[in-house]
C-alpha positions in Angstrom: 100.7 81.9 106.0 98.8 84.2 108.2 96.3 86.2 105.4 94.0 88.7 107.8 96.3 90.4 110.3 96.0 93.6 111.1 99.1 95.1 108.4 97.5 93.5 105.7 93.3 93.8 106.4 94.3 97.9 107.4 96.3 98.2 104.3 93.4 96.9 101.8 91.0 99.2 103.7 93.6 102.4 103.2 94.4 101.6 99.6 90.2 102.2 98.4 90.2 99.4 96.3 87.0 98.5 94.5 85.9 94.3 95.0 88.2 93.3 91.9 91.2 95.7 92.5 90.8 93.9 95.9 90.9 90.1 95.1 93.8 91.4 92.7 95.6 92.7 94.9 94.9 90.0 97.9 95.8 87.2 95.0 99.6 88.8 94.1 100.5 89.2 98.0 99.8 85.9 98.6 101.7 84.7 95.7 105.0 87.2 96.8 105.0 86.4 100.1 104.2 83.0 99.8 107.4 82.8 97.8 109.3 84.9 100.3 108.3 82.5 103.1 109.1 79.3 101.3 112.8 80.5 100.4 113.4 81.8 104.0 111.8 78.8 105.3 108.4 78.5 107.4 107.5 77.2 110.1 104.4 74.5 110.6 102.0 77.6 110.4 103.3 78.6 107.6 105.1 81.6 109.3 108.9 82.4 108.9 111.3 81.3 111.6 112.4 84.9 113.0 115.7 83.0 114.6 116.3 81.7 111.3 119.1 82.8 109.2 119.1 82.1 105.4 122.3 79.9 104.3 123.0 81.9 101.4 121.6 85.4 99.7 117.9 84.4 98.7 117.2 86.6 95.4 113.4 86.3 94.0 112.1 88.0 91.0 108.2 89.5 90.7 107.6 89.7 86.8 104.6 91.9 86.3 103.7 93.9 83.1 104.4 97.6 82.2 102.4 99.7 84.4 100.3 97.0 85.6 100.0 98.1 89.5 103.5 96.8 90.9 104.0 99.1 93.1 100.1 98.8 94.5 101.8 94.6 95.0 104.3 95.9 96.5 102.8 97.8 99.5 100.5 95.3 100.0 103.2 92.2 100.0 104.8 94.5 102.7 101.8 94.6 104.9 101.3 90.9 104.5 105.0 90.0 105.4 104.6 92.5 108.7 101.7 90.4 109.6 104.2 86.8 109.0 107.2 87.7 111.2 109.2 90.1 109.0 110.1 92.7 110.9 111.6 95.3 108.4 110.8 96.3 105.0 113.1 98.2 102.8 111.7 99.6 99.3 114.6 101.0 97.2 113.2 102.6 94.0 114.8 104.7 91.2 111.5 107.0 91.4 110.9 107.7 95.3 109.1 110.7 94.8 106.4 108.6 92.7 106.2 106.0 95.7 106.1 108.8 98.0 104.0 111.8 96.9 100.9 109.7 95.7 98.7 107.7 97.2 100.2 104.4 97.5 102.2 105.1 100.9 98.9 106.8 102.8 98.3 103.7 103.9 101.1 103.6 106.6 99.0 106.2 108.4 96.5 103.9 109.7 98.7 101.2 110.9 99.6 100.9 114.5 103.3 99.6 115.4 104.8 100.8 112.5 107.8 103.8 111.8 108.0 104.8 108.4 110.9 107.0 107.1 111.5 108.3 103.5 114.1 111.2 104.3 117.0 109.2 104.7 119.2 112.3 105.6 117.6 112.6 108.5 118.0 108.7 110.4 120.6 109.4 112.5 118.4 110.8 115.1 116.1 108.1 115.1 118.2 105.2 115.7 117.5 105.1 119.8 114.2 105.5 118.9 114.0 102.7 116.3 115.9 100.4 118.2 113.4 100.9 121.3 110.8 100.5 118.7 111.8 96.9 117.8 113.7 95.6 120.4 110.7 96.4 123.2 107.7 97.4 121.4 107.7 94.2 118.7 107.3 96.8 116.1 107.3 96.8 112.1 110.2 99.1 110.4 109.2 100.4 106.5 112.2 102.2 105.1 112.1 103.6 101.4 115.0 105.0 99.3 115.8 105.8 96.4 118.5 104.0 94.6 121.0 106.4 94.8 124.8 106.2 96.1 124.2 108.7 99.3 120.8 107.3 99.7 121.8 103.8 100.3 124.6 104.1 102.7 122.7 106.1 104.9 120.2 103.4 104.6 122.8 100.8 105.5 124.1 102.9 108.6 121.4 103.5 109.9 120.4 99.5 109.9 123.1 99.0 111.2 123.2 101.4 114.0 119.5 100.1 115.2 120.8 96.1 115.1 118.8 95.1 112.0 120.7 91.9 112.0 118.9 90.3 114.3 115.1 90.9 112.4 113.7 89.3 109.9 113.4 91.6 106.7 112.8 91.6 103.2 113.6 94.3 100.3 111.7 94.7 97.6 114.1 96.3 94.4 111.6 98.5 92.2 112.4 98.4 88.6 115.3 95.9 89.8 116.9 95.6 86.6 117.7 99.3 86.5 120.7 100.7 88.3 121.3 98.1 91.2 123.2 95.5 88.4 127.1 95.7 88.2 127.6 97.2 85.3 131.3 96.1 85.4 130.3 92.7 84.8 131.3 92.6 80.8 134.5 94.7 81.4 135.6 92.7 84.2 134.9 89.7 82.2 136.9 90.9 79.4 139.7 91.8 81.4 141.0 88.6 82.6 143.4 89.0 86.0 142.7 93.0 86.4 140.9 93.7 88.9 138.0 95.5 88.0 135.6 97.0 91.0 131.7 96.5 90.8 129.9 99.2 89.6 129.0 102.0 92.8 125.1 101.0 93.4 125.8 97.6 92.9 128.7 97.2 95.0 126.3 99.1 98.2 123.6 97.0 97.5 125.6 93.2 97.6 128.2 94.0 100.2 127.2 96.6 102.7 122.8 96.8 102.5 122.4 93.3 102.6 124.9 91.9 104.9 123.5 94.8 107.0 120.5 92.8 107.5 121.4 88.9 106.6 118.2 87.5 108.1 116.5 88.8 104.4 115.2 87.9 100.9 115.6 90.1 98.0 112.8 90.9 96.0 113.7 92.5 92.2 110.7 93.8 90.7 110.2 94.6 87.1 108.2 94.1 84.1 111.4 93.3 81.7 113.6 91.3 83.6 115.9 90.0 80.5 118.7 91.4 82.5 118.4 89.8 85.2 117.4 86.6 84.1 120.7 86.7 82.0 122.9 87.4 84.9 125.5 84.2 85.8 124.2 81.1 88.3 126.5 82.2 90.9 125.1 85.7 91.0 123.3 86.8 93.8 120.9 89.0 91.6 120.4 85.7 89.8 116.8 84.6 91.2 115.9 81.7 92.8 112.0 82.0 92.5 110.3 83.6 90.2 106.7 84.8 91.1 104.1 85.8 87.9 102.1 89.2 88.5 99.4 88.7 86.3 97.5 91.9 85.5 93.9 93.1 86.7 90.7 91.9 83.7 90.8 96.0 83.0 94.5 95.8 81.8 95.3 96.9 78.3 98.9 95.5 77.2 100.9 94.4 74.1 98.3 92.0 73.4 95.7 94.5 72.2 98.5 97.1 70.7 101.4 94.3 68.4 99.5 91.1 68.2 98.6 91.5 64.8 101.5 90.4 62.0 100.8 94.0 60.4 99.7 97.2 61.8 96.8 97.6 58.7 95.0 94.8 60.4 94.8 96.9 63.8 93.5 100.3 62.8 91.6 100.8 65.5 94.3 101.1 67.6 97.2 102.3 65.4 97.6 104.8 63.2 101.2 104.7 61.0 103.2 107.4 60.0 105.8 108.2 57.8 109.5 106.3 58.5 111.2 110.0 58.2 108.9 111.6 60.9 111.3 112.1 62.9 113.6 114.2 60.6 111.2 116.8 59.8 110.2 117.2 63.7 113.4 117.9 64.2 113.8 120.5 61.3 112.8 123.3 62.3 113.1 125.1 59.0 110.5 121.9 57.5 106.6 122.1 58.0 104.9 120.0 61.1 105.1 116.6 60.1 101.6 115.1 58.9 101.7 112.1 61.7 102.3 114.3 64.3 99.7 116.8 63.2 97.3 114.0 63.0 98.2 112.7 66.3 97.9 115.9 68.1 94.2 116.9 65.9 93.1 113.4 66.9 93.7 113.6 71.0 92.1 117.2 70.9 89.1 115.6 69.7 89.6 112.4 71.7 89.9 114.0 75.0 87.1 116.6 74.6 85.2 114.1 73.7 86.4 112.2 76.9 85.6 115.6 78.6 81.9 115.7 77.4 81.2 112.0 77.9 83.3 110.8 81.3 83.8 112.3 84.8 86.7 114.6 84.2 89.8 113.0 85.5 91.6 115.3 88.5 94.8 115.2 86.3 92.8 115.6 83.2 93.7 113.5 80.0 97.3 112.9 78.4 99.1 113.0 74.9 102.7 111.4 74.9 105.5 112.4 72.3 108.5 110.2 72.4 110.5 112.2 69.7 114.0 111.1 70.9 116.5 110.8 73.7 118.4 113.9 73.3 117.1 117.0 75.3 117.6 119.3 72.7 115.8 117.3 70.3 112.9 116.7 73.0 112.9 120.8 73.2 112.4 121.1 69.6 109.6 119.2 69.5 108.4 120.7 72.8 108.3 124.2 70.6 106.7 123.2 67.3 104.1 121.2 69.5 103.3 124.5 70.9 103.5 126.7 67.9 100.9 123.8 66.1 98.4 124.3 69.7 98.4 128.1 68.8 97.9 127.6 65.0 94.9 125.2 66.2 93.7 127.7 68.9 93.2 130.5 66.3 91.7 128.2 63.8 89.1 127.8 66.5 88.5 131.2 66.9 87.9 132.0 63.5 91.6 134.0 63.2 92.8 132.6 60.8 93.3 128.6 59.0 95.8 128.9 56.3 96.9 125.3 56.6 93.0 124.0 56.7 93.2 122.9 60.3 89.7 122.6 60.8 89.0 120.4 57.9 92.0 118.0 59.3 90.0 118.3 62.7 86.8 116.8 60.9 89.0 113.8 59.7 90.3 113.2 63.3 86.5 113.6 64.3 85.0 110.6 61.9 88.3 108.6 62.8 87.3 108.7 66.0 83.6 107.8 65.7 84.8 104.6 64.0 85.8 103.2 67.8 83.0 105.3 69.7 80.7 104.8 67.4 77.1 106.6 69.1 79.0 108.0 71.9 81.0 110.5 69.1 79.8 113.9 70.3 78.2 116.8 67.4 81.7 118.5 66.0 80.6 121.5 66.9 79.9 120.8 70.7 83.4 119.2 70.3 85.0 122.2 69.0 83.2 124.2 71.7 85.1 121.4 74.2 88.7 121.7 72.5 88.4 125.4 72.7 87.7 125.9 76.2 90.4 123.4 77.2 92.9 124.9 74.7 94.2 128.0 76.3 94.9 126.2 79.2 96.9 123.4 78.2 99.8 122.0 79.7 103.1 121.3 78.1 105.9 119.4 80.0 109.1 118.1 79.1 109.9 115.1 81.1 113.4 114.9 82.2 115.3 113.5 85.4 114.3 116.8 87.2 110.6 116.0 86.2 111.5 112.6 87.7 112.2 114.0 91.2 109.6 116.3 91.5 107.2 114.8 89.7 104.9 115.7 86.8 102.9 118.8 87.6 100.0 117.8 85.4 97.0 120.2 84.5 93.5 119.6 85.1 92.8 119.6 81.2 95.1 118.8 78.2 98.9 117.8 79.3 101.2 117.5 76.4 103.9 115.0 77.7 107.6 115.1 75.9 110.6 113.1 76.8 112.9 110.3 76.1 114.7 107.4 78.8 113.5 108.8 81.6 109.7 108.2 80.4 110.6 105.0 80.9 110.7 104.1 84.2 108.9 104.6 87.1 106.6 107.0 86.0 103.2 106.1 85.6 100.5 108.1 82.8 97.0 108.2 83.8 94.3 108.8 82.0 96.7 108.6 78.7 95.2 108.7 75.6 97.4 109.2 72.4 101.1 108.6 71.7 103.2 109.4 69.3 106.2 107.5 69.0 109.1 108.2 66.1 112.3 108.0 68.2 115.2 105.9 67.2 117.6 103.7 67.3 120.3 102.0 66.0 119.8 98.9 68.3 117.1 98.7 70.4 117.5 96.9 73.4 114.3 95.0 74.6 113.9 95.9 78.6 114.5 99.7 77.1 112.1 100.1 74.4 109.8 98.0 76.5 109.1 100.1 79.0 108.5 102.9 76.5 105.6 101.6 76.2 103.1 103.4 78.2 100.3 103.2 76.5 100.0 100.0 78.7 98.0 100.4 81.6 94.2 100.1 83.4 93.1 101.7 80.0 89.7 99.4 78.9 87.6 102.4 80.0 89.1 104.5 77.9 90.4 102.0 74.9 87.6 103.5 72.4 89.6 107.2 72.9 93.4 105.6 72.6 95.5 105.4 69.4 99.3 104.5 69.2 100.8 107.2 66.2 104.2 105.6 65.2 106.0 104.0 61.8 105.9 100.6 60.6 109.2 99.4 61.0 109.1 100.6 65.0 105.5 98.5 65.2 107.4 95.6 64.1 110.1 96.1 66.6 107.7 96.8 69.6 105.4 93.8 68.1 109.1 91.3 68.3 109.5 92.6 71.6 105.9 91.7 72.6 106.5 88.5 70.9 109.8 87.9 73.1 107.9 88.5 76.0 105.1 86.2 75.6 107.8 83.7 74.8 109.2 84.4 78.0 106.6 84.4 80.2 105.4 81.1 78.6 108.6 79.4 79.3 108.8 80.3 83.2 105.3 79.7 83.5 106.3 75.9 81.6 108.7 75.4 84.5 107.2 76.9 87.3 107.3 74.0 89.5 111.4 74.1 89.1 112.9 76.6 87.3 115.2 75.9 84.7 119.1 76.0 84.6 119.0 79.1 81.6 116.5 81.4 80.1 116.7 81.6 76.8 115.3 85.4 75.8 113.8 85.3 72.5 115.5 88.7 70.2 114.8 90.1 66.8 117.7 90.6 64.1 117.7 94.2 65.2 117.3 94.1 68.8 119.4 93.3 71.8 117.7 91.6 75.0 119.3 94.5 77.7 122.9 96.5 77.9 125.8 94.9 77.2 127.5 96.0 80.2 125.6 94.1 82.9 126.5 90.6 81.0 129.2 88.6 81.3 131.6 87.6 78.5 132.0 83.7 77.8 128.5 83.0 79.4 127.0 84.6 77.4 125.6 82.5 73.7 123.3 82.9 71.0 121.1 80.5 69.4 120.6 81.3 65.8 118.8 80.0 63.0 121.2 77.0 61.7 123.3 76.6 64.6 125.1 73.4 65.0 125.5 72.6 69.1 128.0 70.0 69.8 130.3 69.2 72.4 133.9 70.6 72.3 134.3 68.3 75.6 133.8 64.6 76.0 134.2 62.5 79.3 136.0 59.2 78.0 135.8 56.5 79.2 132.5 56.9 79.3 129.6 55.4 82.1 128.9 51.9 80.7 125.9 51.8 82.7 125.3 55.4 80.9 126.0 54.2 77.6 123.8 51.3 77.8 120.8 53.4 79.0 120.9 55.7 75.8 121.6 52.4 73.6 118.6 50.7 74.8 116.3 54.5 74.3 117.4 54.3 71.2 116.4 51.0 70.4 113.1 51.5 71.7 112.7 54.7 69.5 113.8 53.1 66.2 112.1 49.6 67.1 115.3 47.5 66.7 115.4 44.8 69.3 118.5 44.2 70.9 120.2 45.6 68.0 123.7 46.8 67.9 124.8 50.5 67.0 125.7 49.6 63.5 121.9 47.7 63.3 120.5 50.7 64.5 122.4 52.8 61.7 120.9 50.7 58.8 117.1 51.4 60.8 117.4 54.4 61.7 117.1 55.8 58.1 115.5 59.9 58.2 115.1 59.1 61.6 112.1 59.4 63.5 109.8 62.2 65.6 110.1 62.4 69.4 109.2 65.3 72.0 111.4 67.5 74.0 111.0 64.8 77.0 112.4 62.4 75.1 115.4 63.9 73.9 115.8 65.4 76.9 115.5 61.9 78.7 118.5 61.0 76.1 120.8 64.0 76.3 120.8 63.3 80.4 123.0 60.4 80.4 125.7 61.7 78.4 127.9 63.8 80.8 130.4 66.0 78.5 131.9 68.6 80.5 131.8 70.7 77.6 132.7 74.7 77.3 130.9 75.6 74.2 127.5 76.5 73.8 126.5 72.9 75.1 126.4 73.0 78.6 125.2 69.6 80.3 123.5 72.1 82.9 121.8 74.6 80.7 121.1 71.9 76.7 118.0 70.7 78.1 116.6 74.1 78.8 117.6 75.6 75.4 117.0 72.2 73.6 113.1 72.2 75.4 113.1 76.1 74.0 113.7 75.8 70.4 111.1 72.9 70.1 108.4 74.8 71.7 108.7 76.6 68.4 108.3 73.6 66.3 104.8 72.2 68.2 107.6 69.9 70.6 108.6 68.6 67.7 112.5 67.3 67.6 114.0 64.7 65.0 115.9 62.4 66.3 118.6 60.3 64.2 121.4 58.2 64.7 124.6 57.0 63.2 128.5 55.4 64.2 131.7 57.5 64.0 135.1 57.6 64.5 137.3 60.4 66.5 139.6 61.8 67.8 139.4 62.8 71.6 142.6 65.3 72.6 143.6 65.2 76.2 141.0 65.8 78.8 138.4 64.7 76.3 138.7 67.6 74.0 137.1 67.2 70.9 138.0 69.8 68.2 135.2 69.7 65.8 131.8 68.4 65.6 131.2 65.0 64.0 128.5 66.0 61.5 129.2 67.6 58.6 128.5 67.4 54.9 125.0 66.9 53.6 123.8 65.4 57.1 124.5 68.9 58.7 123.0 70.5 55.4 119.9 68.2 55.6 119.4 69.4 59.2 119.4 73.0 58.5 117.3 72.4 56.0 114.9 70.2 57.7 111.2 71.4 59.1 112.1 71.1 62.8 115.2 70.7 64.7 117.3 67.6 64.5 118.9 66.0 67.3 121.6 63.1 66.2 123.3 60.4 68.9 126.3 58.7 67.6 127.7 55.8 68.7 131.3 57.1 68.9 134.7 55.0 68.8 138.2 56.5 69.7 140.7 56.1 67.0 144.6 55.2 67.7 145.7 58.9 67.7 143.2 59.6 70.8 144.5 60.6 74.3 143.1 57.0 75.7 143.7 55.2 72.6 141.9 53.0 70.7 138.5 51.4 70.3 136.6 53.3 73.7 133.0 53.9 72.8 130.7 57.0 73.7 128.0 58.3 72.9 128.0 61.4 71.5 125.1 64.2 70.8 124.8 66.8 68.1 122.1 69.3 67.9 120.6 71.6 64.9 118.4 74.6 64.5 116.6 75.0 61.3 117.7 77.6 59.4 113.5 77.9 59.0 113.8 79.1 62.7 112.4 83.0 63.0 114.3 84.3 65.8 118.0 84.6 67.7 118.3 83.4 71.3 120.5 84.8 74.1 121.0 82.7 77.2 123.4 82.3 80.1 125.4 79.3 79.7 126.1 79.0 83.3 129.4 78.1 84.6 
């Protein structure tokens, strides 16, 4: 792979990156593109093959963290694949005016050869010109659109028109679990034999962007990719690399905010409220509730003292209210918010403090000292700061028009208030305080997630930051940061193949994405005391096969040349093994099964459940007797009883093998022999799995 050409070296230079924002961002376009040149297939320098065409859709996932510089990773990767033979670039985003108003696109400015277009209204008088561009002048082609029905078949014309078949190109799918997944997928599923269309973005994207340009990989990008993870094996939005964006040293994430069991043990970073909070916001006939007084006392103090102690940011410094989804709601809050700021401002100016607003602001004060310690500016100077700032402050409701235009933020104190579409795409600087009290009856994980934007390049500023919110939501938002972890752990476990499922890790009270964009009867949980058998056997079974697990299991229990009823008496509790092992078993015995075991996805969710156990699996063994129905179909599981009582019970998970015998009512008759596997979750186990069984 060519690493200093002229996209990629003019790029750095035009994003003013300081030496570590540099090697970060020189380290994650290699690793991207790197990817994107070993699925499309290089050449002997290392270079893609422009007369190459895939064999199939390639689909590749980057998984970076919440408003950890993705889009910066995504410029860049662009630049570097101009520089390797790809000739066009297209950037689809929910949030083009965030790509395209700041600073990440001034870049393209400084780069010779390339055309850049962001108005996708106006391409049709560009397509001679384009087509020129490419076909004579060897040029680079950077389109960016946002991911909206009008937006994307003018996009796919106008490839079309220019001949964009013939060019190498890549597109990179911002926030890619967001909009461009059929949403159809579970009511298609459900609806056996109806035809059911794909959902409108979805059904652009797969059959009329990208067989516009068939010479491409597909790049989704996101920092909660449960959703697409989850999506079927034959799915095109189903990735086939998986590339880890791991975040810049200055990153502040989940680990610093929910690592702690309880919130108490994190004080100086959270502050809880009470569970009702959000009631009394909402009441308009009920005083300002006490967390979100607090919360808005303590980031007037925070950010003068952020004024008096730091360079003053341009778009000055941030407080976040996430009081709940509805707009009314959100304009409720947006009104007592204000009314408080004027109750504050007079209090200030000596006008009047019937509900003892400046003593409250003295609490807020030594709260903060307790993280900046000498840095903690005189109260007075501070309530010099707060009143200068005060009159201008800035308060803005953050809704999908917001989201287009983007946020017009003031030079001093910006009161931010929304719901979903604070979410996505929109990235806080210089964020300080959030208060967060808005509910849900299920959460879904990739949702909540990216509500969490406190996350960010933040160390600076850590000492300044709190997170205002009740106990139970810390405990959802720490789960969720536990899932992730869990997550990211596993891919990173398998990163030299990736497995067959991915098993994402939910809380009793959460659901991993939207229900629509999954596919009924792929679709399984893993619970705490599950029992995983076969409903499917292939009989007769592989001798050869048989024999292979026969003598494993021999060698496990230390029986020499012992037969299956010898191996009963010896096996007794049975004995430890690792997820290796048992995988090493599990692999002869070919079932063809349409449960929850799947021979192609067992190992992977057998391999995740003992990674919660320190690799820990029992294995034990016994004989049986059963039935097997035509086509192998065996109607319940063979352990029952205390043995399957035992197993839930027991301190890790238990995995039994019996050496199985057909009785006279089976479909092949008597006397055939199989082995035959049985697996149990403790019902010790802390959390539900959800995982694509595959086909």
């Amino acid at each position: 792979m060519r690493q200093n050409g002229q996209y990629f070296e003019a790029t750095l230079a035009a994003l003013n990156l300081d030496a570590a924002q540099r090697l970060d961002t020189e380290r994650n376009a290699s690793n991207i593109v790197g990817a994107v040149i070993d699925a499309y297939g290089a050449r002997a320098d290392g270079t893609i093959d422009p007369a190459r065409t895939p064999r199939r859709p390639v689909t590749g996932l980057v998984y970076g963290r919440i408003q950890s510089g993705k889009t910066r990773a995504m410029i860049a990767s662009t630049a570097l694949a101009f520089d390797n033979n790809f000739r066009i670039s297209v950037v689809m985003t929910s949030n083009i005016n965030d790509l395209v108003s700041q600073t990440h696109l001034d870049f393209t400015r400084a780069l010779p050869g390339l055309m850049t277009f962001t108005k996708d209204s106006d391409l049709e008088r560009e397509v001679a010109n384009t087509r020129l561009h490419l076909e004579r002048g060897g040029g680079r082609l950077l389109l960016i659109c946002s991911k909206g029905t009008t937006s994307l078949r003018n996009i796919s014309r106008f490839l079309t028109s220019i001949g964009a078949d013939r060019y190498p190109a890549i597109i990179f799918d911002d926030e890619g679990d967001q909009a461009s997944l059929d949403t159809n997928i579970r009511r298609r599923s459900r609806l056996r034999g109806v035809q059911v269309a794909p959902s409108a973005i979805n059904d652009i994207i797969q059959n009329t962007l990208r067989p516009a340009i068939p010479k491409h990989v597909y790049v989704s990008v996101t920092g909660t990719p449960q959703a697409v993870l989850l999506q079927s094996a034959d799915s095109n939005n189903r990735p086939s690399f998986i590339v880890m964006l791991p975040p810049g040293a200055t990153y502040v994430g989940g680990d610093l905010f929910f690592a702690t069991e309880e919130p108490d043990d994190n004080p100086a970073l959270i502050t809880l409220v009470d569970q009702n909070e959000q009631q009394q916001l909402l009441n308009r006939n009920r005083p300002i509730p006490p967390g979100l007084r607090a919360s808005i006392l303590f980031f007037l103090v925070s950010a003068g003292a952020a004024f008096l102690n730091r360079e003053p940011p341009e778009r000055g410094y941030s407080y976040l209210c996430h009081p709940s989804l509805k707009n009314d709601e959100q304009a409720i809050a947006e009104s007592r918010i204000n009314a408080f700021l004027t109750d504050v401002l007079r209090a200030l100016l000596g006008a009047g403090d019937q509900s003892n607003i400046l003593a409250d602001l003295r609490a807020a004060h030594r709260a903060l000292a307790t993280t900046l310690g000498d840095q903690t500016p005189d109260f007075n100077r501070l309530a010099q700061t707060i009143q200068q700032y005060l009159p201008g402050r800035r308060l803005l409701v953050i809704n999908a028009r917001t989201k287009r235009q983007g946020i017009d933020y003031g030079r001093g104190l910006n009161f931010l208030i929304g719901g979903n579409t604070l979410g996505r795409g929109i990235a806080i600087r210089d964020l300080l305080v959030t208060y967060y009290v808005r509910e849900a009856r299920m959460s879904q994980i990739d949702t909540m997630h990216q509500h969490a934007r406190m996350y960010g390049y933040r160390a600076d500023t850590l000492p300044y930051t709190r997170l205002f919110i009740p106990r139970h939501l810390y405990y959802r938002f720490r789960d969720i940061h536990i899932s992730d972890e869990d997550l990211r752990a596993f891919i990173e476990q398998h990163r030299d193949e990736l497995p067959t499922t991915f098993p994402v890790e939910v809380a009793f009270n959460l659901r991993a994405t939207r229900q629509g964009v999954l596919e009924v009867g792929k679709i399984d949980f893993l619970q705490p005391g599950k029992h995983v058998y076969p409903n499917f056997i292939v009989v007769p079974q592989n001798r050869q096969a048989y024999d292979r697990v026969l003598r494993l299991l021999r060698r496990h229990f230390n029986v020499v040349n012992g037969t299956p009823a010898q191996l009963e008496r010896a096996s007794g509790a049975g004995v430890v093994i690792n997820q290796a092992a048992a995988k090493l078993l599990i692999s002869y015995i070919r079932t063809g099964s349409r449960n929850t075991w799947r021979d192609s996805t067992i190992a992977d969710v057998i391999a995740k459940v003992a990674d919660g156990f320190g690799d820990r699996i029992r294995l034990r063994f016994r004989t049986a007797d059963r039935t097997v129905r035509a086509g192998g179909f065996i109607s319940t599981g063979t352990l029952a009883g205390d043995q399957l009582i035992a197993a839930r019970g027991a301190d890790m998970p238990t995995l039994w093998i019996m050496a199985a015998t057909t009785k006279d009512d089976s479909a092949v008759g008597a006397g055939r022999t199989f082995m035959y596997p049985t697996f149990v979750i403790p019902s010790r186990f802390p959390s539900l799995f959800i995982f694509n069984r595959g086909s």
